[in-house]
N, C-alpha and C positions, 0 to 999 in steps of 0.2 A: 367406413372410417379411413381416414387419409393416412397413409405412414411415408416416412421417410427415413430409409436409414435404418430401417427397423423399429422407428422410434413412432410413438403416438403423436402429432402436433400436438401445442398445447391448446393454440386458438381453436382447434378442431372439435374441443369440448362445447363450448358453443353456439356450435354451425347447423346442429339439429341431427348430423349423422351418427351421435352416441347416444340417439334415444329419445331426449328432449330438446327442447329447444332451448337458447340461453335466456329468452324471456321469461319461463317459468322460474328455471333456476333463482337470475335474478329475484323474481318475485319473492322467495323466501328470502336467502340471503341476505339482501340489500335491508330491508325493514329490521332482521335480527342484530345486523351493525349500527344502524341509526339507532335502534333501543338500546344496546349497552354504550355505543358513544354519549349519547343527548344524558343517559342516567348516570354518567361518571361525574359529568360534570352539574344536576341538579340538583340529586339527591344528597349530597356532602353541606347541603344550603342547610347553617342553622341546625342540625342533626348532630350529635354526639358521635363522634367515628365510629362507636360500635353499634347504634343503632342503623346509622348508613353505610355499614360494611353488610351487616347482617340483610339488608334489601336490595344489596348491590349482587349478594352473592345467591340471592333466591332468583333476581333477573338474570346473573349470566349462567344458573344452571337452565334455566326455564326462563327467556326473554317474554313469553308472550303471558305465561299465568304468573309469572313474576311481575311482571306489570299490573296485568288486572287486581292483582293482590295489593299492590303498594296504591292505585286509585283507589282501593276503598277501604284501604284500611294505613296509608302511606303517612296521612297527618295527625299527629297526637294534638289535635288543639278543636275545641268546639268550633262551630261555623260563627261568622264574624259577629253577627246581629249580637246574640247570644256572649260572645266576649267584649263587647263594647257594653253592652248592659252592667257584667261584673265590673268595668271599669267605673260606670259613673256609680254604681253603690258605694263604689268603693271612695270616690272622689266623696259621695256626700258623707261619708261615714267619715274620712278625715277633717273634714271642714268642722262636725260635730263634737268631734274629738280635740278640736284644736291644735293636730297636727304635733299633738303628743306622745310618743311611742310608751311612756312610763309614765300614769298618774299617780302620785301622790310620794310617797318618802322614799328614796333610793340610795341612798348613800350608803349604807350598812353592803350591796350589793358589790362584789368582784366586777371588776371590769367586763369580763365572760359574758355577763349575764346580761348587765344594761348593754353591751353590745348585739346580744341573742333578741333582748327584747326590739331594737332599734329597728335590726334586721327582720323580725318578723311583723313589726309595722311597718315594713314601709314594703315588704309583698303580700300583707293579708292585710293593712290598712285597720286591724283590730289592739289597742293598747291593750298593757300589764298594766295590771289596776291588785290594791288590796280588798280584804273586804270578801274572800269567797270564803265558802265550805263546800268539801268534797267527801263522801260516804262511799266507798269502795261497796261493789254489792258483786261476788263471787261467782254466784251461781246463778245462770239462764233465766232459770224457772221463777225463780224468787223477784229475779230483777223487772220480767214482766208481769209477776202478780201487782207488786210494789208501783207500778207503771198505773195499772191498770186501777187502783187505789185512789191512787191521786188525780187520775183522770174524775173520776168519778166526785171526786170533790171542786173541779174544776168550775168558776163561775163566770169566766169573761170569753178566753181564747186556749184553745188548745190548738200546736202546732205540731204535727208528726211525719217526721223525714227518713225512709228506713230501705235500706239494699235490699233485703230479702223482706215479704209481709206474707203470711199465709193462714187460713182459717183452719185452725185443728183447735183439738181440747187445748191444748198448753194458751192458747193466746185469744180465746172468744173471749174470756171474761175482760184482755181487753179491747178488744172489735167492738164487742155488747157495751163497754163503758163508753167508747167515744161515739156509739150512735146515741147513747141517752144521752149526752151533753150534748150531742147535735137538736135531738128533739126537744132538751129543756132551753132552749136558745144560745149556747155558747157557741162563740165563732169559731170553728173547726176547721180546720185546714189540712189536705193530710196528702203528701209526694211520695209515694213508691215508684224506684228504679223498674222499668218494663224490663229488658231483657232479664236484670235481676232475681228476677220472681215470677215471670210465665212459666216456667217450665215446673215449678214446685209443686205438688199433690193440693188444694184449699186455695188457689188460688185463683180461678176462677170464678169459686164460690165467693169466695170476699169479694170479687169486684162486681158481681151480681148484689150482694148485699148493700154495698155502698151507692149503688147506679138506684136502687129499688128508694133508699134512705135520702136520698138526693144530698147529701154530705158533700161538700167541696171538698173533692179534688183530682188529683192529676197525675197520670202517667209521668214520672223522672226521663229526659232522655228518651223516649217511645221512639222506636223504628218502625213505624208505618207508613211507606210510601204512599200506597193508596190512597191515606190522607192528608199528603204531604210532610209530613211528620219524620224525618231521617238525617241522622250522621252518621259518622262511623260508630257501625254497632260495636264497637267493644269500646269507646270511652261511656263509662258507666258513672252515676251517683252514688257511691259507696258509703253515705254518711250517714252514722246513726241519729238522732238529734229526733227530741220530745219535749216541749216546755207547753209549761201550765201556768197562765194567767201570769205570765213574766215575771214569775216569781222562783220557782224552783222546774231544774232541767235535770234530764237524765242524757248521756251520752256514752261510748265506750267502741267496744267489739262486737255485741248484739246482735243477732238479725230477731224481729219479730217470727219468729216460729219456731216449732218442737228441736230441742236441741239434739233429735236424729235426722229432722231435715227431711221427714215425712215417707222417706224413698225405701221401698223394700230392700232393696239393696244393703242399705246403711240400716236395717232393722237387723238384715239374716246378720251380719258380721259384727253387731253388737257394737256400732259410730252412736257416740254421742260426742255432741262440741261443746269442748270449754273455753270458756268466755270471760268476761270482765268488766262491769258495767258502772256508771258512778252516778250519785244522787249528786244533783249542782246546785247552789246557794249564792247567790251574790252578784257584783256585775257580770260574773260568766256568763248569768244567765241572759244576759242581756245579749252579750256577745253571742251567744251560741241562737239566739232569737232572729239576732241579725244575719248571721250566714241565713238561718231558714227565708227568710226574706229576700233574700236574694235569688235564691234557690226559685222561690214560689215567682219572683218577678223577671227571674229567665224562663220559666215556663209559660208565664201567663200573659204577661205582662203587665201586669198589676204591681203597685208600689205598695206595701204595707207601709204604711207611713209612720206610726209608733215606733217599727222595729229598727227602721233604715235612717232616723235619726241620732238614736243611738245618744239618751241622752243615761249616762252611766256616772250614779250615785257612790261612788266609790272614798273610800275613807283613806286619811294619807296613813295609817300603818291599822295592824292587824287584821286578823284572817290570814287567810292562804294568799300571795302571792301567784299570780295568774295570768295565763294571755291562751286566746283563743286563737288555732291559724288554722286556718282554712287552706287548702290547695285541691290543685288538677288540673285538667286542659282548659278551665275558663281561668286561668293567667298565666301570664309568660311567662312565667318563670317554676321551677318546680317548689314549690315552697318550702316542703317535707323535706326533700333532701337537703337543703342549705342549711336547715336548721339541726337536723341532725347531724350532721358532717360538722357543723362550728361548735359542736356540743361536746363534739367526742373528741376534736381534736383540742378541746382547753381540758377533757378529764385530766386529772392528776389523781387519781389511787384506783378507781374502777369503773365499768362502763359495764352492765348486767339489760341484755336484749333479750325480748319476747316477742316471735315472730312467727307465723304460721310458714307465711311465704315469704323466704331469705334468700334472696336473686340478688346481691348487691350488684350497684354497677359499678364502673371502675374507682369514681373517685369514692362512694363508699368502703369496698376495696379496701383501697388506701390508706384511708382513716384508720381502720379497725386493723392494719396491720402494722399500721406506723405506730399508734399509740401501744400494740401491743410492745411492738421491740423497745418502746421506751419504759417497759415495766410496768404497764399498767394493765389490773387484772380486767381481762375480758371475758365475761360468760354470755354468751347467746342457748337462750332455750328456742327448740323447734320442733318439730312433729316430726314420730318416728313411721306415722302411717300420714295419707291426704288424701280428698277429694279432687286434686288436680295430678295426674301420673308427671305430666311432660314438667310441671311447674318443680317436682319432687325430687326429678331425675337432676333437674338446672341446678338445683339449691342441692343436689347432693357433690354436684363436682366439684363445690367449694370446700368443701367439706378439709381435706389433702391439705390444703397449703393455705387455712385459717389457723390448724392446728399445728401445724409445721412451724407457723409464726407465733404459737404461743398461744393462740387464743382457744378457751375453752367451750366445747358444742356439750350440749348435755339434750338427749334425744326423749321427749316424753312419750309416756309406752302407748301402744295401740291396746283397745282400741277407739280409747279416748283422741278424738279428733284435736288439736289442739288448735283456739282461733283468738287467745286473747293477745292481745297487742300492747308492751308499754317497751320503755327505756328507762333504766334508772342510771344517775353519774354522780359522782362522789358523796355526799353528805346531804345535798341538799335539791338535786333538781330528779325530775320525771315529769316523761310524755305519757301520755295513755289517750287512746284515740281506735278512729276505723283503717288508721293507715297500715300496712306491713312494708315491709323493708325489700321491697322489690320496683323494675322499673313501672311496673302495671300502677302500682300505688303512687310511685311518680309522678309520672306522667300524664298518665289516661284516667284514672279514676278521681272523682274528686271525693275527697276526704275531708276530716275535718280531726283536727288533735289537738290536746289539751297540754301547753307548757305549766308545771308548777313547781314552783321555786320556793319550796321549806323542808326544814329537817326534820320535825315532826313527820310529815307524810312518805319524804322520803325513807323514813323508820319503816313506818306500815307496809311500805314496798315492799323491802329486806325482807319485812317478818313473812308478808306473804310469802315471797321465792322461797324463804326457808320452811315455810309449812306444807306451800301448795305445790310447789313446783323442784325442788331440787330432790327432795328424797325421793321421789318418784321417778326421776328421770333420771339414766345412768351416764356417765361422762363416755363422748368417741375416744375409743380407744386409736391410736393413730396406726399401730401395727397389727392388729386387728382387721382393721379398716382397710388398710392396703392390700389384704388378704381374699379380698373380697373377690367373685369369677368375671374375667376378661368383659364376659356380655353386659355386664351394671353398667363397668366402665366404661364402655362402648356406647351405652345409651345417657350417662350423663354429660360422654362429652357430645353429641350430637344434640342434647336438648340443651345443654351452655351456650349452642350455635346460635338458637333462637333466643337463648334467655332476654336480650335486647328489647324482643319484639312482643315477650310474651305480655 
């Protein structure tokens, strides 16, 4: 080693006399500076700041699995093929439609709303139409019996779309219903999410059952390289969706299987999930026919021609008031969120959420605290237990300063799993859907949810939360809560880091 002075040169680091040469060195180095330089300026492309803060800051703790991390899991948007597909459904479904966001009598409607509907035609391309019924069905078990009923009556087409599917007692009778309508010749069609449902106890067995049956259908989404078959495995098909002879549909918060979810785990600690499913009536059903059409000819590439025309019989008043939206990474835009964000920020008296997984992101946020300070009552119901820890921990460090601004959490107990899903706002509208109110539902999963605009149903809503859900679940106490040990806090703000990404 060279000194001068006493002092160590700096060039002398190096010259190879401190050990290594500077060629190694360099070799690290140089690459770790080009990855967080080249990622300053990429990743900000088209990204939400908190989504592209939160990948900037996994690459500069960790440049090289921070990277590997964001190639394969970096883009929320299906591969292109597959998003050009939802585009031309989408193109002929408007042509069919006539490029009408609200058919038949509107006048009677708020500004709000024909604006809500506008907005949700012109990113899910599906009009408000009159003319539905909607049957709230409560309970799991009941809802796939009721499923599996009407299957069985089925005489033309049955279409069945579902996140989780698995073979146990709760759901053979209806497995057993859609392979006899497969054998008595009805055209059956049937999409389960892969990653969604590999990993579930019966699900194996079902898809032996079905390959044995020779029943159409198909892997959602399937990550199978070896067959070429892969995107990023976490954007998932989340959407529940069953129609019968495009006449009456079921949709909601669902998964096809036992509402413990078949896992010992969730048997020893006494999980079951509550849910919220809805019997459909009228052009819904049409609409809800057509996302499945969609769904089935990004998979397949097959055009169901009936569904994707989209020719909807719709009356200019009575019935339920109705629009079907569909979202996820097959369109640019998040769809769920804009619509609930323009929802809440026209409330005037109160704005009542059901949501398993509550990760708002910022401009949801926003909504829900701005509308609070303007007086408007806010109650979000959530699960006081989860099947997701990190997703539990995100959604709890909002908790602080939801309440702070007024708005009311009310925790339902364990060890009822909580998984139904709606939004109710003033007197007269409610969502109910596969969506939750986090960026995963955003974003990456594709969902499917139901806008309905009356005050009759909106009643039913109320009467539910007051039967089903508020006496059961006790309100966050805020100073309580803040009382809580250092280590929560420490782990919900560490999983807020991610909530982004989750």
């Amino acid at each position: 080693m060279r000194r001068r002075g006493g002092t160590v040169e700096f060039w002398s680091l190096w010259d190879g006399d401190v050990g290594q040469p500077w060629w190694r060195i360099a070799l690290f180095v140089v690459p770790d500076l080009i990855i967080r330089i080249v990622a300053l300026g990429v990743i900000p492309y088209r990204r939400k700041p908190t989504v592209a803060l939160g990948w900037l800051m996994a690459i500069f703790l960790n440049p090289y699995a921070g990277l590997i991390a964001f190639l394969l899991f970096g883009s929320a948007k299906l591969p292109r093929r597959r998003r050009e597909r939802q585009r031309a459904v989408n193109e002929l479904i408007k042509q069919r439609t006539g490029d009408t966001a609200l058919i038949g009598r509107s006048d009677h409607l708020i500004e709000p709303l024909t604006t809500a509907a506008r907005l949700n035609y012109s990113l899910g391309a599906l009009p408000m139409t009159h003319g539905n019924g909607v049957e709230l069905i409560a309970d799991n078990h009941a809802c796939i019996a009721r499923m599996a009923a009407e299957v069985d009556g089925a005489r033309h087409t049955v279409h069945f779309e579902f996140y989780i599917v698995a073979l146990d007692d709760t759901t053979r009778p209806l497995i057993d219903a859609l392979l006899r309508a497969h054998a008595r010749g009805v055209q059956v069609r049937i999409l389960i999410d892969h990653i969604g449902s590999v990993g579930y106890p019966g699900y194996s067995e079902l898809v032996g059952l079905l390959n044995d049956a020779g029943v159409a259908w198909r892997r959602s989404l399937p990550v199978r390289p070896w067959r070429g078959e892969y995107q990023r495995p976490d954007l998932r098909n989340h959407r529940k969706i069953l129609v019968i002879d495009g006449a009456v549909a079921y949709t909601g918060s669902l998964n096809v299987i036992d509402r413990s979810y078949n896992k010992r785990r969730n048997r020893r600690k006494g999980y079951q999930w509550k849910d919220l499913g809805m019997r459909v009536t009228g052009p819904m059903v049409t609409e809800l026919d057509a996302v499945f059409a969609s769904d089935w000819y990004s998979e397949t590439g097959d055009i169901i021609a009936d569904e994707v025309n989209l020719v909807l019989e719709a009356p200019e008043s009575g019935g339920l008031l109705a629009q079907v939206v569909p979202s996820g990474p097959g369109f640019e835009l998040e769809n769920n969120l804009r619509m609930f964000n323009h929802l809440i920020y026209n409330a005037n008296r109160q704005v009542v959420i059901c949501s398993p997984y509550f990760v708002p992101d910022e401009s949801l946020l926003h909504a829900l605290v701005t509308e609070s300070h303007s007086g408007v009552d806010i109650r979000i119901y959530v699960g006081a237990t989860s099947d997701h820890a990190i997703t539990q921990k995100a959604q709890e460090s909002y908790y602080d300063e939801l309440v702070d601004a007024g708005v009311r959490i009310f925790r339902y107990p364990a060890p009822t799993v909580l998984h139904s899903k709606f939004l109710i706002i003033d007197d007269d509208v409610t969502i109910i859907g596969s969506s939750n109110m986090d960026e995963r539902s955003f974003a990456m999963n594709l969902e499917v949810s139901m806008l309905i605009v009356d005050e009759g149903f909106a009643a039913q809503m109320y009467a539910l939360e007051d039967r089903d859900y508020r006496p059961v679940s006790p309100e966050l106490d805020l100073q309580r809560w803040r009382r809580r040990p250092w280590y929560l806090k420490y782990a919900e703000n560490v999983s807020r880091l991610t909530s982004s990404l989750l």
